[in-house]
PAZAPA-4460 file (N, C-alpha, C; in steps of 0.05 Angstrom, whole numbers, plus 32768, in hexadecimal, padded with zeros to 4 digits):
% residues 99
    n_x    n_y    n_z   ca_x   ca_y   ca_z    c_x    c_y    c_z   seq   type   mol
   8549   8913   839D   8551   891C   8383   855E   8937   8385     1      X     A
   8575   8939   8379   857B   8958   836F   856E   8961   8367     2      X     A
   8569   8981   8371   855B   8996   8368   8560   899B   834D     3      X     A
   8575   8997   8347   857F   899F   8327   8573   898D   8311     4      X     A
   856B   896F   831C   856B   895F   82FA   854A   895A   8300     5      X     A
   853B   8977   82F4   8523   897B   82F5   8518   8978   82CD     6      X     A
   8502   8977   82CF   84FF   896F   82AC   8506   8991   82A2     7      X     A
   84FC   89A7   82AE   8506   89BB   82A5   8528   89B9   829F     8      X     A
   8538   89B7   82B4   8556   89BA   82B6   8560   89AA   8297     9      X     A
   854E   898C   8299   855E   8980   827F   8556   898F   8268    10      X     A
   853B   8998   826B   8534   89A9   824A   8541   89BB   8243    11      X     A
   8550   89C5   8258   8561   89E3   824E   8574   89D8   8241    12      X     A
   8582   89B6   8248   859F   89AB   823B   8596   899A   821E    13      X     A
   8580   89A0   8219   8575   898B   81FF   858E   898F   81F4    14      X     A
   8595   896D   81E5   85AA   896F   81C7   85BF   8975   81DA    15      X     A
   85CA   8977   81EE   85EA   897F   81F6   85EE   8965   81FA    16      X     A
   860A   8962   8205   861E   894D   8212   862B   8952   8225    17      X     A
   8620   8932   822E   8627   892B   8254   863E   891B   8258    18      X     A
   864D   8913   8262   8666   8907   8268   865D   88F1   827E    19      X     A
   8663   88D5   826E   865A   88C2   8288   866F   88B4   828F    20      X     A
   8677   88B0   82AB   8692   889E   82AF   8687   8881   82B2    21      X     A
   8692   8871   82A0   868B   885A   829E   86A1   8846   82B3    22      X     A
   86BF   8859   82B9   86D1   8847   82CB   86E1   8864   82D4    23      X     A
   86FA   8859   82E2   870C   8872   82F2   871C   887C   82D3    24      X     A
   8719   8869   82BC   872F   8875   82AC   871E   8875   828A    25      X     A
   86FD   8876   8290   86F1   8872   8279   86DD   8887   827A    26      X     A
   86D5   889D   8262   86BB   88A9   8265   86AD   88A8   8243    27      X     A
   86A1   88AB   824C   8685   88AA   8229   8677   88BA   8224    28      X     A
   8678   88CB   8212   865B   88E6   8213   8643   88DD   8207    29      X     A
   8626   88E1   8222   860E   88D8   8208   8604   88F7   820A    30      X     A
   85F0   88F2   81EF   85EF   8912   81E7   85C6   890B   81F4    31      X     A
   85C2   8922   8201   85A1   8923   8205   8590   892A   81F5    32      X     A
   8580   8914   81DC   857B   8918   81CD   855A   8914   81CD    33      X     A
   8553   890E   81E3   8532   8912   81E6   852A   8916   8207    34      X     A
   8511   8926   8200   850F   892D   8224   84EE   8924   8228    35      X     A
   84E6   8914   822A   84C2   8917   8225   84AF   892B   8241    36      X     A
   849C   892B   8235   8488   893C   823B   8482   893A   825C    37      X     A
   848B   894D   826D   8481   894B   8289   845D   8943   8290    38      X     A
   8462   8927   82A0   844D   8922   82A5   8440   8925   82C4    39      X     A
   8434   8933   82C7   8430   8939   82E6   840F   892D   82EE    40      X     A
   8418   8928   830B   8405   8915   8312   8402   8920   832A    41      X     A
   83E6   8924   833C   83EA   8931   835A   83FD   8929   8368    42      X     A
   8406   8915   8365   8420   8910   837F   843C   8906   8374    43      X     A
   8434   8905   8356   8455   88FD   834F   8455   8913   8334    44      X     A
   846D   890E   8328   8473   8916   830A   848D   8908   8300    45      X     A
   847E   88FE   82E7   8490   88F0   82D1   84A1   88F3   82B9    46      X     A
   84B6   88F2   82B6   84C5   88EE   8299   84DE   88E8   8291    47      X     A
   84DD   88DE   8283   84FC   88D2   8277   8509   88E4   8264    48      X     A
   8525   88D4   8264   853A   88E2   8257   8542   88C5   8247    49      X     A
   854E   88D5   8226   8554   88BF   8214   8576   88D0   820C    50      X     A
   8586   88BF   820D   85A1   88C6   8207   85AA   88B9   81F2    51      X     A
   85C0   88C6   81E2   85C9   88A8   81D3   85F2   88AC   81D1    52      X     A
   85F3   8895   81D1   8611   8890   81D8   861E   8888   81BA    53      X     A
   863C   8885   81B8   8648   8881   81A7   8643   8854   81A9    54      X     A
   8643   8851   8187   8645   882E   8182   865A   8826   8194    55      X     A
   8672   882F   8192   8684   881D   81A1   868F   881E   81C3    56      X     A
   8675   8825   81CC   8676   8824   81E6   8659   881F   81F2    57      X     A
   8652   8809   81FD   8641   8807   8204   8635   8801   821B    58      X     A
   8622   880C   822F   8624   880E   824D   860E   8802   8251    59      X     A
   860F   87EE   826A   8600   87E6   8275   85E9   87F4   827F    60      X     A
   85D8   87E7   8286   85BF   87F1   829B   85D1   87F4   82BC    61      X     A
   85C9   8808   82C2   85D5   880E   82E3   85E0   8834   82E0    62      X     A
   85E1   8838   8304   85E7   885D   8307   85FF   8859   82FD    63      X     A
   8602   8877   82ED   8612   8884   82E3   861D   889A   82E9    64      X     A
   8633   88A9   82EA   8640   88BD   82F4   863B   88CD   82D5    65      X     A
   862C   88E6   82D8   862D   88FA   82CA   8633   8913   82CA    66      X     A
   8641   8925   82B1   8651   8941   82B7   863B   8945   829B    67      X     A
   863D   8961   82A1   8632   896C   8291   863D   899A   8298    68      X     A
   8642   89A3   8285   8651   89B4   8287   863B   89CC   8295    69      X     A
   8629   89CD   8297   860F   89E0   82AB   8605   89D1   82B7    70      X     A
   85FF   89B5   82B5   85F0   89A9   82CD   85FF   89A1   82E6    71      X     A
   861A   8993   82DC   862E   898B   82F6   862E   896F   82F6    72      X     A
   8633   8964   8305   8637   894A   830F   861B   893F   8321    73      X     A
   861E   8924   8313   8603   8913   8322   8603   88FB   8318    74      X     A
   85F0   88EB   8325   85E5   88D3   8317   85D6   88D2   830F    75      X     A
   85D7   88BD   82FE   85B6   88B0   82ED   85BA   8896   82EE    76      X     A
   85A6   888C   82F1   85A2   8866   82E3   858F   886C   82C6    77      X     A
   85A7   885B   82B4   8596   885B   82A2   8597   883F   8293    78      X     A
   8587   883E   827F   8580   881B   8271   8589   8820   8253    79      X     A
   8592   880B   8248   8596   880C   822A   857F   8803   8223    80      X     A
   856E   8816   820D   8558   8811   8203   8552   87FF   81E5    81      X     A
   8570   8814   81D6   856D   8811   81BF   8589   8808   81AF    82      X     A
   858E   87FE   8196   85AB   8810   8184   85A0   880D   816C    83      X     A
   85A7   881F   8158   85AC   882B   813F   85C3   8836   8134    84      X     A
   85C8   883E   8119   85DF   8843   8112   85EF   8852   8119    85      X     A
   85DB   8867   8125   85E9   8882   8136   85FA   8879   8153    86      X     A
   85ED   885F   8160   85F3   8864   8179   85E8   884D   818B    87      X     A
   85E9   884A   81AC   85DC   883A   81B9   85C8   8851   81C5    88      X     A
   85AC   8848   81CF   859C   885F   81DA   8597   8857   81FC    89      X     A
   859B   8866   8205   8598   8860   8229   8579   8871   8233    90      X     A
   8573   886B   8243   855C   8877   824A   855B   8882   826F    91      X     A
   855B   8893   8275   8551   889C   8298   853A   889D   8295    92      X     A
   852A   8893   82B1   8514   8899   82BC   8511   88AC   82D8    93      X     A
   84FB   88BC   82CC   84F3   88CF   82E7   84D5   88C4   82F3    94      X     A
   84D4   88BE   830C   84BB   88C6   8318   84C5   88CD   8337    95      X     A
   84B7   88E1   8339   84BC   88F1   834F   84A9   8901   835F    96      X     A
   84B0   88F8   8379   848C   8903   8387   848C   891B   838D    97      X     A
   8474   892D   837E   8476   8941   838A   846B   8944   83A4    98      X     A
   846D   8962   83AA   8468   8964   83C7   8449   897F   83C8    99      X     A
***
């Protein structure tokens, strides 16, 4: 895992927008609209990320290329969870062992 996409790192970006390339000539901004509660466990620690995207683009489950203007470039896999009027909602999962 990058050092950078720690549950701290995302809390500092609550509510901004990430840039995902969906192809060589397509991108979509979802905005990070929930970060839940770090869950730590002696050997691992848990949490997800909830995004939400624009109706007329809608992305599969599978990694994603993400920009974000202080975090940088990376991946995520993420899942469509949800849609509502606002949007489609994607979800990341963290578990990660600590050391």
């Amino acid at each position: 895992m990058d050092a950078s996409l720690t549950h701290e790192e995302f809390s500092k970006h609550a509510n901004t927008k990430f840039q995902v390339q969906v192809d060589e000539n397509t991108q979509v901004v979802l905005e990070l609209i929930e970060i839940s509660e770090l869950k730590l466990y002696p050997q691992q620690e848990e949490f997800t990320l909830e995004f939400r995207g624009p109706l007329d683009m809608f992305l599969g489950q599978g990694v994603r290329d993400f920009k974000h203007d202080q975090m940088g470039q990376f991946e995520l896999f993420i899942v469509p969870i949800k849609q509502d009027a606002q949007g489609f909602y994607y979800e990341a999962i963290f578990n990660n062992l600590r050391q």
